[in-house]
N, C-alpha and C positions, 0 to 999 in steps of 0.2 A: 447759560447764555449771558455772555458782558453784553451790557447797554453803552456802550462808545460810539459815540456820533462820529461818524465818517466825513472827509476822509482820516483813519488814524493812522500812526507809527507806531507798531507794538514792538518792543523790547526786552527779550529775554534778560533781565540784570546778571542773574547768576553766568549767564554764557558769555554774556559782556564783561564781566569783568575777570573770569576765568580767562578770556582773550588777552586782555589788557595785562593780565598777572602773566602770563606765558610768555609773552613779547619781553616784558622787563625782564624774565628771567635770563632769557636767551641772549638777551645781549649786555648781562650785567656782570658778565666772567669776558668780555669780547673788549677790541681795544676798540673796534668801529661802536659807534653813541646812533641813539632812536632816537629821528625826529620823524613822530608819526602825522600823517595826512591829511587835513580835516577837511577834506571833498568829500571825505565819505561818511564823516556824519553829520558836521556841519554847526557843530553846538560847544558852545566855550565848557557846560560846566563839565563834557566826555572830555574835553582836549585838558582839561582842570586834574581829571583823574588820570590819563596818561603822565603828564607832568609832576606828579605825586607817585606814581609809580616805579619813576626814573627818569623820563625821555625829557631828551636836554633841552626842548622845543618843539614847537609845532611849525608845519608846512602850510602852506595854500597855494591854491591853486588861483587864485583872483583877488584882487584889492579889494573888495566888497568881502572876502571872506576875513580878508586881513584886518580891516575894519573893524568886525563884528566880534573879532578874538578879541583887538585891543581894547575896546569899549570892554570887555568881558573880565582885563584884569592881565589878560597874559601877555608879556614882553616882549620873550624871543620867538620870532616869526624868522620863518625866510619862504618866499613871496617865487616859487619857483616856474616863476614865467616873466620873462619880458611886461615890462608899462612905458607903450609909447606916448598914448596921446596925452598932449600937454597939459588938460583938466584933470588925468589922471596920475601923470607924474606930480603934477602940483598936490594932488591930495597923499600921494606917495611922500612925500618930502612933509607935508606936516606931520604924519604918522611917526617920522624917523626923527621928530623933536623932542616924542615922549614913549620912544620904544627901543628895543635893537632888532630893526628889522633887517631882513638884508634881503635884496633886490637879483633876479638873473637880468643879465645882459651879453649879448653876443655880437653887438657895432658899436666902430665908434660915435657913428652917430647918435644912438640911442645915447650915450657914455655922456656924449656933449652935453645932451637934454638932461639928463637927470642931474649931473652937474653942476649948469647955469639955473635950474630949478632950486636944488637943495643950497643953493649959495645965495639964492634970492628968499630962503625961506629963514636963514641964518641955520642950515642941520647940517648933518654930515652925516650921508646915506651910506651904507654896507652896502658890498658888492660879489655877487658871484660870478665869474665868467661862465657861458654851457659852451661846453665842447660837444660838436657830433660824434657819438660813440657809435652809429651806425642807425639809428631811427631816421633820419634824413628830413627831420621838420623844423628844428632849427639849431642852431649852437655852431660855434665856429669849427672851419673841418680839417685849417692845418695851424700846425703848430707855433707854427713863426707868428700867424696871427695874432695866435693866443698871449703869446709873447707882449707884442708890439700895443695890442687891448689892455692890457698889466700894468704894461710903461703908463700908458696914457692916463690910467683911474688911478697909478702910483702917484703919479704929478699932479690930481687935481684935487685943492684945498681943501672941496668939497666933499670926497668920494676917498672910501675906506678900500682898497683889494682885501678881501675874506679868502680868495682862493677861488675854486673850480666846483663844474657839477655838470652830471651828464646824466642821460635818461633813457634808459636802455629798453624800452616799452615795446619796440621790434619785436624782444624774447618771448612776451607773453605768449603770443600766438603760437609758437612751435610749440604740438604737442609731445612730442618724446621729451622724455624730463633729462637725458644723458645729451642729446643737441642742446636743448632752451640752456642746460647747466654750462654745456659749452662756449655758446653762444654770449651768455651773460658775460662769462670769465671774460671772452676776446672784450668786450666791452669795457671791462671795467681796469683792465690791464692797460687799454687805450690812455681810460681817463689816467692811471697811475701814473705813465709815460709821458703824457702831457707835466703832472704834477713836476716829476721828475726836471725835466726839458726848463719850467720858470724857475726850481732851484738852482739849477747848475747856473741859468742867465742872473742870477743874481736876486731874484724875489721871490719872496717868503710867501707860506701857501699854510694857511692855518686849515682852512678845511677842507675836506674833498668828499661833496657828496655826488650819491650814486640811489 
């Protein structure tokens, strides 16, 4: 019988990191690069040990989690949701004075605010555009946008284009694994298309996550 005062979080290590060894493997012969999660555990020194096991960065899901990585030591973030409100792009924009974070955005509005923010912070925020890959909750849904979104964060002093990212979280739910594998592909061939589409107009597209 363990004596651990409730409530706890029990962690199998061997299984965790057996996890964490298997991800690096898989995609350490691959041209696509792991940036894994941290929604799902939530603790710099796990996201410490992905990042030593290869993964070129860590994700969040909230600027409170982005936060809490930097404070923790770790760099490269990308922050894969929109930050509208202005207290919060403001704490967005000090972060990207001592980090390489890089931000989604899918209006130009939003584009405008993080902009006149990070240009009033003296930083210069990373940028991903989210394209709607077929989830319907947000990211731009046609192309020319996508485009004309590019121009705009290409032109501002402030504000780096990174490229594109799309989230294809629709697929989880189909249970037949030959549909979800299907369904993904349509998704992710979207996002390529897009990629494709700012090459030929002229701008450079360093990453494409998915």
């Amino acid at each position: 019988m363990f004596d651990i005062p409730t409530p706890a979080l029990l962690v199998d290590l061997d299984a965790m990191e057996d996890n964490i060894e298997q991800m690096a493997r898989y995609f350490a012969s691959r041209k696509a690069k792991l940036r894994p999660h941290a929604k799902t555990h939530k603790s710099p020194f796990l996201a410490w040990k992905q990042l030593e096991a290869g993964a070129i960065g860590i994700t969040c899901a909230k600027l409170s989690e982005a936060e809490v990585l930097i404070q923790g030591g770790i760099q490269d973030i990308l922050l894969a949701n929109q930050v509208t409100h202005p207290s919060k792009i403001r704490r967005l924009t000090g972060l990207a004075r001592h980090s390489r974070i890089i931000v989604a955005c899918d209006s130009l509005e939003n584009a405008r605010d993080l902009a006149e923010a990070a240009q009033a912070a003296g930083a210069s925020l990373n940028v991903l555009i989210e394209v709607d890959v077929g989830l319907g909750r947000s990211g731009l849904r046609t192309t020319d946008d996508v485009i004309e979104l590019a121009r705009y964060i290409q032109g501002s002093p402030s504000l780096k284009f990174k490229g594109i990212m799309g989230y294809e979280g629709h697929c989880v739910f189909i249970k037949d694994f030959a549909a979800r594998k299907a369904q993904g592909e349509k998704s992710n061939a979207r996002l390529v298309a897009v990629r494709d589409a700012l090459i030929q107009a002229g701008i450079p597209v360093d990453i494409v996550s998915a």
